[in-house]
Structure formats: structure tokens, C-alpha cells
C-alpha positions in Angstrom: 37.1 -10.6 86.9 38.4 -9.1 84.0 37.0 -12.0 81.3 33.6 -11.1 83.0 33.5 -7.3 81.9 34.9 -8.6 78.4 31.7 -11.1 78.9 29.0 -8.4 80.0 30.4 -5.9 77.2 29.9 -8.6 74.7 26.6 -9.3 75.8 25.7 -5.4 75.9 26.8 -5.0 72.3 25.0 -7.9 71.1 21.7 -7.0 72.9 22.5 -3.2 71.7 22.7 -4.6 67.7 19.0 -6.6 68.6 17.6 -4.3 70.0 18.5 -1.5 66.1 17.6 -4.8 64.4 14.2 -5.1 65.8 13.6 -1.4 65.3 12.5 -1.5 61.9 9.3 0.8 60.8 7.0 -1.2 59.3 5.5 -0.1 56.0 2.4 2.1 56.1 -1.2 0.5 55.1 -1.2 3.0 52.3 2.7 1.6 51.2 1.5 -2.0 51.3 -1.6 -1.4 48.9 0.4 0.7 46.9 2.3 -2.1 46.2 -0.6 -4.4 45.4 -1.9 -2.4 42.8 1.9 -2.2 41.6 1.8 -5.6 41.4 -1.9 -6.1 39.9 -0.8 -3.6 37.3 2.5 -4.8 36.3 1.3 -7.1 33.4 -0.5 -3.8 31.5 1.4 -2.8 28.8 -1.6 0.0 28.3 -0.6 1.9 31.1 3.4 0.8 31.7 4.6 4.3 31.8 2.1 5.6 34.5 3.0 2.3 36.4 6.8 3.0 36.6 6.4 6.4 37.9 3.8 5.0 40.5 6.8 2.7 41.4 8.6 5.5 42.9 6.1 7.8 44.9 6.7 8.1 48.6 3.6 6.9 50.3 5.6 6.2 53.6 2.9 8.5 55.5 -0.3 6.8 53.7 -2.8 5.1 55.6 -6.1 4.4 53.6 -5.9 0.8 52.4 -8.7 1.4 50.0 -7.9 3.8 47.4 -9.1 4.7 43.6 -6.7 5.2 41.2 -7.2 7.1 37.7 -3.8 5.7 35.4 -3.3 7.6 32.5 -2.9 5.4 29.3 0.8 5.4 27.3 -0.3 7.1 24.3 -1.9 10.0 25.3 0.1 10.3 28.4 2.2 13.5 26.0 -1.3 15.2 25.0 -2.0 16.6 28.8 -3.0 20.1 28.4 -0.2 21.2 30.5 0.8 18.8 33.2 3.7 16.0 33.4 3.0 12.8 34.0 5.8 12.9 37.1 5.6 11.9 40.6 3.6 14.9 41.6 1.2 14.2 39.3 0.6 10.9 39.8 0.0 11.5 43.2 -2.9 13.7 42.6 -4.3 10.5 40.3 -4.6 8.9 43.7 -7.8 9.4 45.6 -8.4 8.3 49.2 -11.0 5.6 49.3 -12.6 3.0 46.9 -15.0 4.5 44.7 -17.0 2.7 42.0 -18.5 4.5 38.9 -22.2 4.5 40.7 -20.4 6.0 43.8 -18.7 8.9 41.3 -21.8 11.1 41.3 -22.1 14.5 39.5 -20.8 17.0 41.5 -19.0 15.1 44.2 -15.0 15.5 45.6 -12.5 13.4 46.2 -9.6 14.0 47.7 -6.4 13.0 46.4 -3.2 11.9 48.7 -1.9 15.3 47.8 -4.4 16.8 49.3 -5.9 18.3 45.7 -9.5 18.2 45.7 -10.6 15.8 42.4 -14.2 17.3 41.0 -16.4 14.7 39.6 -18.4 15.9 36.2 -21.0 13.3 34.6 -22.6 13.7 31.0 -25.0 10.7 30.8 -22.6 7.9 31.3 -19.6 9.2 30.8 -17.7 10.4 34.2 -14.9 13.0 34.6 -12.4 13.9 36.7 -11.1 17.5 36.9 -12.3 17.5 33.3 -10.5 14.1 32.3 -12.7 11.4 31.1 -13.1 7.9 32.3 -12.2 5.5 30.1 -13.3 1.7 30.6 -14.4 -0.6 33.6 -12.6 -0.1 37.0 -9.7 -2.5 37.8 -9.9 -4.2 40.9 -6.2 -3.9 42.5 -6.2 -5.0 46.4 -8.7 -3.4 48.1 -8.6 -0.8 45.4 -10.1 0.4 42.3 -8.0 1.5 39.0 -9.5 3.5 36.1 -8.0 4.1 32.8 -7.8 7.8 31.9 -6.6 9.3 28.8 -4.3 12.6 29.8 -2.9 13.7 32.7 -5.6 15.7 35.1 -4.3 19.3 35.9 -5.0 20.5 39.3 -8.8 22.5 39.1 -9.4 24.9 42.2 -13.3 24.7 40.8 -15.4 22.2 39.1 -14.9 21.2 35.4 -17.9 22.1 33.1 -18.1 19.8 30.2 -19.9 20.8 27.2 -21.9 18.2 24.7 -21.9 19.5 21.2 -23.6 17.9 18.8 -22.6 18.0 15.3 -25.0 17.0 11.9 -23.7 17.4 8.6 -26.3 16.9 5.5 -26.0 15.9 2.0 -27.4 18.9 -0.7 -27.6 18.9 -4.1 -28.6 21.9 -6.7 -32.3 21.1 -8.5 -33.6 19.0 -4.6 -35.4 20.5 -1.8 -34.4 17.2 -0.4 -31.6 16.4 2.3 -30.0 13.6 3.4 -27.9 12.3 6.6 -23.8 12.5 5.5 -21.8 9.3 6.9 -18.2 9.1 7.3 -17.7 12.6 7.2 -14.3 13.6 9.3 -15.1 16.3 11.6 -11.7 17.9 13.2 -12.3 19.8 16.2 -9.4 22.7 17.8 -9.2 24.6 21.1 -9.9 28.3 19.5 -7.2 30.7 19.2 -6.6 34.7 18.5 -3.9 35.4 16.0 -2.0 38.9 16.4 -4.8 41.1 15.3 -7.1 39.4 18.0 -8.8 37.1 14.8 -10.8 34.0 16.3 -8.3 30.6 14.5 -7.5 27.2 15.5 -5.3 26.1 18.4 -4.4 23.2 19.4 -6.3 19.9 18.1 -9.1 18.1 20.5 -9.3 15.3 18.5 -11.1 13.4 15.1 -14.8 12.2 14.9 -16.4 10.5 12.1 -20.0 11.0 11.5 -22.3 8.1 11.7 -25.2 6.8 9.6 -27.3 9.6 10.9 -24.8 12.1 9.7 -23.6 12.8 13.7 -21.4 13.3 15.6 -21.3 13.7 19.6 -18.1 15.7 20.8 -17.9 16.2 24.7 -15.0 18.9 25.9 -14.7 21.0 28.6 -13.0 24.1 26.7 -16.1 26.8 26.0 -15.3 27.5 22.9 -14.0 25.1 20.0 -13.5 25.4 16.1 -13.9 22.3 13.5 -14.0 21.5 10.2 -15.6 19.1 7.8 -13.8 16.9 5.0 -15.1 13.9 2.8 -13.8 13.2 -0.3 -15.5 14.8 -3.7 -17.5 17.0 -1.4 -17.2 20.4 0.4 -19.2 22.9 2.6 -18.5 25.7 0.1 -20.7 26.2 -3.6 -18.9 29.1 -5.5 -16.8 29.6 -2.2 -20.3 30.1 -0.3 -20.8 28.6 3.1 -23.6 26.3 2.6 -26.2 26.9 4.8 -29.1 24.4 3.5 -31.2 23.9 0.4 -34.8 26.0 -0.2 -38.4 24.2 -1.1 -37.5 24.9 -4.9 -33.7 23.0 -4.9 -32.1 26.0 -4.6 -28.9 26.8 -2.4 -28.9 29.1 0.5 -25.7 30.5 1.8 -24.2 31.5 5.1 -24.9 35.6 5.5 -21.0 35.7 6.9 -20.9 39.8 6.3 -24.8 39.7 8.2 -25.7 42.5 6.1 -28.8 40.6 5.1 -28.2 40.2 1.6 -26.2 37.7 -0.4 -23.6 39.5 -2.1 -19.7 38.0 -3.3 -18.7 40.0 0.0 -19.9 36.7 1.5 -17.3 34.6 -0.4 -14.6 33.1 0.9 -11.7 31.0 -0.9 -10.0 29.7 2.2 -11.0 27.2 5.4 -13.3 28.6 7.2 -13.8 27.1 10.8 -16.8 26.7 12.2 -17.1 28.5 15.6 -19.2 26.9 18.9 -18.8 28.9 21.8 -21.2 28.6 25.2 -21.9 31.2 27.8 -23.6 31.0 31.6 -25.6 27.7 32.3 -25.5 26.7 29.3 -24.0 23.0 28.3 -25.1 21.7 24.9 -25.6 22.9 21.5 -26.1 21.6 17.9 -24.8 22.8 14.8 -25.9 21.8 10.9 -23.3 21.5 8.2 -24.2 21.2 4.5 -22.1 19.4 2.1 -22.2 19.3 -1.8 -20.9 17.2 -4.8 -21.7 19.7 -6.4 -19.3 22.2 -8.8 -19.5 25.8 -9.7 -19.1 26.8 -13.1 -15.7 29.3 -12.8 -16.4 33.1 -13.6 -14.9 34.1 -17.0 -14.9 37.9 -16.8 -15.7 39.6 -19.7 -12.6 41.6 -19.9 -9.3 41.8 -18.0 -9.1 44.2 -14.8 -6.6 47.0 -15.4 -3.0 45.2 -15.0 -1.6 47.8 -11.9 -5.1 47.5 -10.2 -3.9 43.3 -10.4 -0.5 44.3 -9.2 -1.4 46.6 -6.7 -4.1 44.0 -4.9 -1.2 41.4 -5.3 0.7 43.1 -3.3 -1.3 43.9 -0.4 -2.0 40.5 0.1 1.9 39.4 -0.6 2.5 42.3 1.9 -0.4 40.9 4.7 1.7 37.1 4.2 5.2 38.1 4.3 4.3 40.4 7.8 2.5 37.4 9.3 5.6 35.2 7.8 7.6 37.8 10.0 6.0 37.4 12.9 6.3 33.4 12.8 9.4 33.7 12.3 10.4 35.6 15.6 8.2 33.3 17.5 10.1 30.1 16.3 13.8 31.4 16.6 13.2 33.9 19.4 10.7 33.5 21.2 8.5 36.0 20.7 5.4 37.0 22.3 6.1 33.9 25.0 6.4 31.7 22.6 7.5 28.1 23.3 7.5 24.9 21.1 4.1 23.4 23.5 2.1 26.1 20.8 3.9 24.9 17.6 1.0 23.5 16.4 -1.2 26.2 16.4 1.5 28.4 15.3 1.7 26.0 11.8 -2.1 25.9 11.3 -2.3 29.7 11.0 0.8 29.8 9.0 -0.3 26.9 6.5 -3.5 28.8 6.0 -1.8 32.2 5.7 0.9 30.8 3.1 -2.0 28.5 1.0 -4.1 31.2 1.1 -2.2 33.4 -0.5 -1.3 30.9 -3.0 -4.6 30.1 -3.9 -5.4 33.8 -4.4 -2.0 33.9 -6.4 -3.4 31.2 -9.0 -7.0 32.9 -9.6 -4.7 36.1 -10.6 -2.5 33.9 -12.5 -5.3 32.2 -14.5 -7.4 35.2 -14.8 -3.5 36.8 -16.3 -3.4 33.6 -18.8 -6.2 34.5 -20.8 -4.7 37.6 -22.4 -1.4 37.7 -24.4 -0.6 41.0 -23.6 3.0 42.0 -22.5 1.8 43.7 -19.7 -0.8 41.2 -18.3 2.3 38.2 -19.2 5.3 40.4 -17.4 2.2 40.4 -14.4 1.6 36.8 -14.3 5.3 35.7 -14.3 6.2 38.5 -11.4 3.5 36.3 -9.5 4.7 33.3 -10.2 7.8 34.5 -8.9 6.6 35.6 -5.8 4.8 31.8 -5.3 8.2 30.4 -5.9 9.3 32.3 -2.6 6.5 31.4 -0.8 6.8 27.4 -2.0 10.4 27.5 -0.9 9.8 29.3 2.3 6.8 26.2 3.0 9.6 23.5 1.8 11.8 25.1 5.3 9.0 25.2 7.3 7.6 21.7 6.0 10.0 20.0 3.5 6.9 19.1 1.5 4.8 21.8 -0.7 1.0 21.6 -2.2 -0.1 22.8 -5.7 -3.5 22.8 -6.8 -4.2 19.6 -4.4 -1.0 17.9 -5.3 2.3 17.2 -3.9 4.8 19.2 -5.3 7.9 17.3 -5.9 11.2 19.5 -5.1 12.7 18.5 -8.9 9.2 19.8 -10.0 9.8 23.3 -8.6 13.4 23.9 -9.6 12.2 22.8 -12.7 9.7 25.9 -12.7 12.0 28.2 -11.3 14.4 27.6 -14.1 11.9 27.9 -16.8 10.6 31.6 -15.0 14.6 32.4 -14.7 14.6 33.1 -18.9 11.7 35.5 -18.3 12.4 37.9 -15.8 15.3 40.5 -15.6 17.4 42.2 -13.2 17.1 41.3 -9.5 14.4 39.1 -10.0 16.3 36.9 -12.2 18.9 37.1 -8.9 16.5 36.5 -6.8 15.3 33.7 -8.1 19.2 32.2 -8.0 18.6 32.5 -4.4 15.6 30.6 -3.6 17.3 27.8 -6.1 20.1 27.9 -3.8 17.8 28.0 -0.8 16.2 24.8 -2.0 19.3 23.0 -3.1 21.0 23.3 0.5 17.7 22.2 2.2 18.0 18.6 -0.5 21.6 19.0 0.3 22.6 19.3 -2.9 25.7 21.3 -2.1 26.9 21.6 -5.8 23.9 22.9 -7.0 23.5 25.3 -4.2 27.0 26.5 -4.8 26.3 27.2 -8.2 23.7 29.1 -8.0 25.0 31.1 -5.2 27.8 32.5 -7.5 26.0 33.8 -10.1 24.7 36.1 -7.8 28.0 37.1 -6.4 29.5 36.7 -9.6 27.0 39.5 -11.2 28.7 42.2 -8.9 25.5 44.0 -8.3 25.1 43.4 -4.8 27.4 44.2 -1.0 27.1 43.6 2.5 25.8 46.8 4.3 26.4 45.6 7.8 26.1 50.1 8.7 22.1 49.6 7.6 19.3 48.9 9.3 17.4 47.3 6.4 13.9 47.3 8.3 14.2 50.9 7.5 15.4 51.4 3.8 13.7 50.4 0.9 16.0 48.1 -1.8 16.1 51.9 -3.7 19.0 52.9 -0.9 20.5 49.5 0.0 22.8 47.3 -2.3 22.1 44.2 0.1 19.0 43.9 -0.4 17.9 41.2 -3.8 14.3 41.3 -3.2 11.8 42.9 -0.9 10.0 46.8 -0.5 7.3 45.2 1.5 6.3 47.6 3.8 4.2 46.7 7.1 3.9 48.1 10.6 6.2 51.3 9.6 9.3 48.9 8.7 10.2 47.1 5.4 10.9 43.2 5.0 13.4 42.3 2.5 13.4 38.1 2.4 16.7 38.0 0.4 20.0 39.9 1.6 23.4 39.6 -0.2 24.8 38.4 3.3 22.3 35.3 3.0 23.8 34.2 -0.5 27.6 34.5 1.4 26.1 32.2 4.2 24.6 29.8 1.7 27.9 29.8 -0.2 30.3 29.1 2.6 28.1 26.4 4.1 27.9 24.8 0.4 31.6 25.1 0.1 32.3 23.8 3.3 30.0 20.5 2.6 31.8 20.2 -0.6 35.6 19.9 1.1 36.1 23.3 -0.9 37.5 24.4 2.4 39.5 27.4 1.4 36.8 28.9 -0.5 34.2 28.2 2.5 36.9 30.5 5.0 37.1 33.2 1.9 33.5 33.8 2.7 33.1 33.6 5.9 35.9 36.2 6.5 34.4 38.5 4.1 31.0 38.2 6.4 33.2 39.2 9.2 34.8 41.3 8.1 32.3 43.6 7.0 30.9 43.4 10.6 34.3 44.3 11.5 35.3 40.9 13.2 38.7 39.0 13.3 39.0 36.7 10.9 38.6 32.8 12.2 40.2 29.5 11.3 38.9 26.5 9.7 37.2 24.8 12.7 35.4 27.6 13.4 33.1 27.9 9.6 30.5 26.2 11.3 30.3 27.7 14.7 30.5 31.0 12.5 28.0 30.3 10.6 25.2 29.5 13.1 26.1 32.7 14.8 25.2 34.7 11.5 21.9 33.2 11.1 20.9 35.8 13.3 21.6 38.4 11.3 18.9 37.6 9.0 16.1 37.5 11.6 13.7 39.9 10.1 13.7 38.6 6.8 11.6 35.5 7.4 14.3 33.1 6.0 16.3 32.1 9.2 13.8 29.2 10.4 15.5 26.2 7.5 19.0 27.1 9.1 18.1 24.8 11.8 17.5 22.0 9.3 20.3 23.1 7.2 23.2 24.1 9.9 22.1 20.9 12.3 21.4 23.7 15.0 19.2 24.3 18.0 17.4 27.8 18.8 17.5 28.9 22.6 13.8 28.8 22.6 11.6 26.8 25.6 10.8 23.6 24.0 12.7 23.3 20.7 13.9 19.2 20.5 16.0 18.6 17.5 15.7 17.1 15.2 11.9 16.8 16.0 11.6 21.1 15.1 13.6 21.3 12.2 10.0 20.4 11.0 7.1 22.4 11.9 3.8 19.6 11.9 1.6 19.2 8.7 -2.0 20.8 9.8 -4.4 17.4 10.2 -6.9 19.6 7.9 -4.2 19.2 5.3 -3.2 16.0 5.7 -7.1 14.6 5.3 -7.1 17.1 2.2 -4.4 16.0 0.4 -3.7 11.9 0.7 0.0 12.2 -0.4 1.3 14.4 2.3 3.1 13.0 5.3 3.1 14.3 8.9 6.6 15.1 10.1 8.4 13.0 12.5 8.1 13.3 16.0 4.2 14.9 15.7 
């Protein structure tokens, strides 16, 4: 009896372990197709990085075996405006049921397996989705479609408008009523931005067209307002810094009434970039704007006679002043944070500081030529206190960039020592100083610790300057501090001093401490604490000590490079090292200027 229960037990268990066995779910229609279009998609290197992701997405509640599928291609997979290409948003790149592109009409929803509602836009034959363009033939996969799509779509609670803008550009030349169809023109076109004082500028980049034999080009976005620009080699936009706005019956230029005072006056000038704005409003969804181009040169102005030297030096400085607040302002964006700043917006961040900074150097050279036709001591002192003041702002673009332009040209770093050298033996006093300091500053960006050391000392070596660690130096002018080496530019009710004493003992200590002049290194760095009033450290802790004083120079617009230079990282959303050590070259400036490079990692 008792071999039978043993029996029937057995036989219980075995029938209990079937019967799990044979309770297996089955996968879900929407699982098995998933799978095919897995499969069909495996072998495309184009979109590999969508396909990986689609890999992992739990469809285990799926049922539609016919789906249509919109795979965002690799390299352009980063641009999305804001979305990640993750799970989530894959599965809103997944609509339920086959559609084919005559299916995708204007104005028609699909629903994705999220749930998301997916808004169909058409422009002629170009199709969109949520605002995303279709790019290519659909893909049979199973019983499924795939399209190729170039971002990742963000979820839209309405539909997309997309706008068609259509862009001519004309050939013009003085003495010819005549105009002619441009080709090959580069037309760079930006989201449009506000800087602080609410100023229309360029965010971030939409793409790069080329004009075609009719001088065209046909840009289709969904933002309602956009900015571009126009480059080609030898030609510009501008006569005599005039917008160009077409040729008369007798060859004779008309210009852009900017000021729309109704008159052409040299208020209408301008000697910087000038964007060209496109906005749209209510219905309306397509627009076309004329460019002029020229070959053509301007004769420079000679004045007659030389302005009066402090009416030069005082319009110099309010537009030093107008840079170095704006310089400022950058500057607590990129290390703090400011104003919600994160590294997604460090791209339009450095197009309106590039502009700013050449800007003011362009303006800097017409004072300096306009200085060099006199030989007066008081026009000469002028122009080399300007050219001073551009060495600042070159090394300040060599932090921000670690390449500088002159004139059109690539400024080679042994180029601008060499020119700050050569100014050293005609200035005096703290400018002499303070031109030690931006050598210094320039030396420990090349990591050239030697030189950097060097010139350090002879600013601590002079005795003229101490740390003032008591001062608030936003509020003093250089007349009641002994820190500051150059500065008195006054904006927004506070002063900005770029070069402090404490920033040559920084520089100093990091130099030494490269050089394996370790003692020397701790010397300074326990005279920087202690004039804080802060225990002296050991030798492991220069570094450490060091990256923590970089933030007593916020305010001066010089503690961006010590990210470069120290090998740190600022606590602000976004910032990947060593990608930011660099801020990104603007593409206006790159197509400008052949011989500089975009940064790595942009």
C-alpha cells in the first residue's frame, strides 16, 4: 500500500510540473511583429541606434499585427529639439496600423501604442509627423511599414504647422540696372532668440542650404519665426556696411531703410552680421524673401581730420563697457547657471558672444586705423590703450575658443604674445601689469607653465598689488582697491574688474605646481587662504584648492578657461568634459573664415 501512495504522489508531482510547463503565455500579435520588423531591420546600419532601443520595449500587451513605424536615423538622432531617443520615445514612433504615404493625408491622426496622438502635416510631397519630416520610401517589415525620420518627434497636444520659406538671393553690381540669379550661395538658417535686453538673435541652428541655379532656396520648418544669413566667397550683402536691398533703373544701389525713418542716412549702417528676420502670423504658411549680393568694394572714408582724442576714448569705452557686461553675463550662465541656463543652449549662447566679442573688435580696428594716421602722442597713447584692450578680449576668445580671428585670419597664439610683448614697452603702470596677466593667462591655456610662471612674478614681484578678500570689488572702483590690475567698467550699478591680484596667485600656484616647483605652488596657495582666513592645506590638496578658488573670480569674466586649464567640471545641467572646455565655433564663422576648426564634440 504504501509503494502505491509513493506511486500516486509521483504521479501528482509529475502531472503538477506539466501541467506549469504547459502554462506558458504565448507572445502577443503585437510582440511577434515587433520582432519581425527587428529582424527586417537588423542589417541597417542607418538606423542601428533606434533599432537597439526598439529591442527592448515591452510590447507584451500589443495586439495590432500591422503597424507603421517612423525610426529615427543615427546621425541626427542627438539634434531632437528636446526629446531622448529612449524607450518612451520610441514607443510613441510606433503607430497602430499600416499606413502608406497616400494613406498619411494632411490633417489626419494616428495613434501611437502609447496612446500619443501623431498629427499628420503635408507640404506638397513632403509628409510630417508631429512636425518631423519623412524621409525616403517606406520599409516593408512583416505586415508593417518603416519610415526613416530624421529627429526624434516630441509629443504635440495640437497639430504641427509647417512653414515654406522661400529664399532668392541676386547678383548686383554698381553702373547695372541688371540682376542676376546667385548659385551656390550658403544660406544658414537659426531658431530666433532674445538676448538679455529682449534683442531678436540667433538660437540654435535649423540647418545649411545652398542656392541653386535660380539663386533659391526652399527651407520648410515648423518654428514661426527663423533668422539666416548669406555667405559666398568675394561677395557680401553689405556696400559701405549697407544692407543691399536691390539695384535702381540707372545702376545705382538701394539700401535697406533699417532705422525706417525714410531717408538713407549712415544711421542705416551697420558693421556687424546682421540676420535676416522671417516671422509668420494667423493662416499664414509661406513667404519669400530677396537677398542682394555684391563683388563690389567701398572706397574706405578718410576723414578730413582726426575726431577729438577723449571723444575716441570716451565712445571706446562705452562699447568696451557694453562687451565686458555681456562677457559678464555669459560667464554666469556657463559656470552657474544663470538665468536657467543649461549646456542644451550653448550654442546660441556662443553665437551671441562671438558676435558681441568680433564686434567689438572690428569697431576696435576702425578706431585703431583712423588713430594711425596721426603721430600725435595723444592720438598714439589712444591707439595702443586700444590695442590693449583687444589683447583682453583675444585672450578671453582663446578660453572660450582656443582659436582667435584677425582681420579674417587665424590668429596664431605665438602671433599674439608676440604683439603683446611688443605693446608691453609702450604702456606704463598697471597696464604694463596687466598685460603680464593676460601673457600668463595665455601661456597656462598652451600649457606653457614656464612662461606662465614668469610672467606671473613680475606682477607679484612689482609689489603694487594685495589680496582684499574684506572687498566687495563689484562695488569699488580700482581708485580704492589694491587687487584690482585692470577694470572701472561700470554697468548695471556695479563695476567689472577682469584682472584681480588673487587671479595672478591662482595662475602662479597652478604653474608651479605643473612645473614640480611644489613648495613654491603651497607658498601661494596658503597666502590665498590665508587671506580668506582658511587653514593652511598640504600638498595633495593644491589642486582641490585651487578649483575651489576659481569661484572667487566669478564676476570678472575670466573664470570660464579654468575648466580647460584645472581639468574641472562646473555643476551646471549639461556640462560633459572635456566636450565644454570648448564653447562651439558659430557655423557663420566657420563658412567665413576657411582656417578655423569647429571644436570637438560639436
Amino acid at each position: 500500500m504504501r509503494k502505491f501512495y509513493f506511486y500516486l504522489i509521483g504521479m501528482l508531482l509529475t502531472f503538477a510540473a506539466c501541467s506549469e510547463e504547459t502554462e506558458i503565455t504565448p507572445p502577443s500579435k503585437g510582440e511577434e511583429e515587433v520582432k519581425e520588423i527587428v529582424s527586417a531591420l537588423e542589417e541597417n546600419d542607418e538606423i542601428s541606434d533606434f533599432v537597439e532601443v526598439l529591442k527592448t520595449v515591452n510590447v507584451a500587451d500589443l495586439e495590432e499585427d500591422e503597424l507603421t513605424v517612423f525610426a529615427v536615423r543615427n546621425s541626427s538622432a542627438a539634434m531632437s529639439r528636446s526629446a531622448a531617443l529612449d524607450s518612451t520615445s520610441v514607443k510613441r514612433h510606433i503607430a497602430k496600423g499600416r499606413y502608406g504615404k497616400v494613406d498619411l493625408t494632411d490633417g489626419k491622426v494616428l495613434e501611437s501604442i502609447s496612446g500619443e496622438s501623431l498629427y499628420v502635416t503635408r507640404t506638397g510631397e513632403d509628409i510630417y509627423i508631429n512636425g518631423v519630416v519623412i524621409e525616403g520610401e517606406a520599409i516593408q517589415a512583416g505586415n508593417s511599414y518603416v519610415y526613416v525620420v530624421p529627429e526624434v518627434m516630441e509629443q504635440q497636444s495640437e497639430p504641427v504647422n509647417v512653414y515654406v520659406t522661400t529664399i532668392n538671393v541676386y547678383a548686383i553690381n554698381q553702373g547695372n540696372s541688371s540682376e542676376s540669379p546667385l548659385k551656390d550661395v550658403t544660406v544658414v538658417v537659426n531658431k530666433v532668440g532674445k538676448d538679455s535686453l529682449g534683442i531678436y538673435t540667433k538660437g540654435d541652428s535649423l540647418g545649411v542650404w545652398k542656392t541653386d541655379e535660380q539663386g533659391q532656396v526652399v527651407i520648410k520648418h515648423t518654428e514661426n519665426q527663423i533668422v539666416f544669413n548669406v555667405y559666398k566667397a568675394d561677395y557680401s550683402d553689405k556696400y559701405d556696411n549697407y544692407l543691399l536691398a536691390g539695384v535702381d533703373n540707372a545702376g545705382k544701389f538701394m539700401y535697406v531703410d533699417l532705422n525706417a525713418d525714410g531717408m538713407h542716412t549712415k544711421e542705416d549702417k551697420v558693421d556687424f552680421e546682421l540676420p535676416y528676420y522671417v516671422g509668420y502670423e494667423d493662416d499664414v504658411k509661406s513667404s519669400t524673401k530677396t537677398v542682394y549680393m555684391t563683388t563690389d568694394i567701398a572706397e574706405p572714408e578718410v576723414p578730413e581730420e582726426l575726431p577729438d582724442a577723449d571723444s575716441v576714448r570716451v565712445a571706446w569705452k562705452d562699447v568696451l563697457t557694453d562687451y565686458m557686461r555681456y562677457n559678464v553675463e555669459a560667464e554666469s550662465k556657463l559656470v552657474q547657471g544663470y538665468a536657467n541656463f543649461d549646456y542644451s543652449q550653448v550654442g546660441s549662447l556662443s553665437d551671441s558672444l562671438w558676435s558681441k566679442a568680433y564686434n567689438l573688435v572690428n569697431k576696435g580696428n576702425q578706431f585703431v586705423d583712423m588713430l594711425s594716421n596721426s603721430t600725435e602722442e595723444q592720438y598714439f597713447e589712444l591707439k595702443q590703450n586700444i590695442l590693449m584692450d583687444l589683447s583682453l578680449v583675444y585672450t578671453q576668445l582663446y578660453g572660450y575658443y582656443g582659436q582667435m580671428v584677425d582681420r579674417g585670419s587665424v590668429i596664431p597664439e605665438d602671433q599674439l604674445i608676440e604683439q603683446m610683448e611688443s605693446l608691453s614697452m609702450y604702456v606704463n603702470g598697471n597696464r604694463r601689469y596687466a598685460l603680464s596677466v593676460m601673457l600668463a593667462k595665455v601661456h597656462l591655456l598652451r600649457q606653457d607653465w614656464q612662461g606662465a610662471a614668469y610672467s606671473c612674478e613680475e606682477v607679484i614681484a612689482s609689489g603694487v598689488y594685495r589680496l582684499e578678500p574684506q572687498l566687495d570689488h563689484t562695488m569699488v572702483s580700482s581708485s580704492e582697491s589694491k587687487e584690482v590690475i585692470y577694470g572701472d567698467f561700470y554697468a548695471d550699478g556695479k563695476y567689472i574688474h577682469p584682472l584681480l591680484y588673487k587671479e595672478v596667485l591662482i595662475m602662479a600656484a597652478y604653474a608651479n605646481f605643473k612645473m614640480g616647483t611644489i613648495n613654491k605652488a603651497l607658498q601661494l596657495v596658503n597666502e590665498l587662504l590665508a587671506s580668506y582666513g582658511y587653514a593652511p592645506v598640504s600638498i595633495g590638496e593644491v589642486e582641490g584648492t585651487l578649483q575651489e578658488f576659481v569661484a572667487k573670480l566669478y564676476g570678472t569674466g575670466q573664470s570660464y578657461p579654468y575648466a580647460r586649464i584645472l581639468s574641472m567640471k562646473f555643476g551646471v545641467n549639461g556640462f560633459e568634459t572635456p566636450k565644454n572646455w570648448f564653447l562651439p565655433v558659430p557655423e557663420s564663422a566657420l563658412l567665413s573664415c576657411p582656417n578655423l576648426q569647429q571644436n570637438p564634440g560639436y
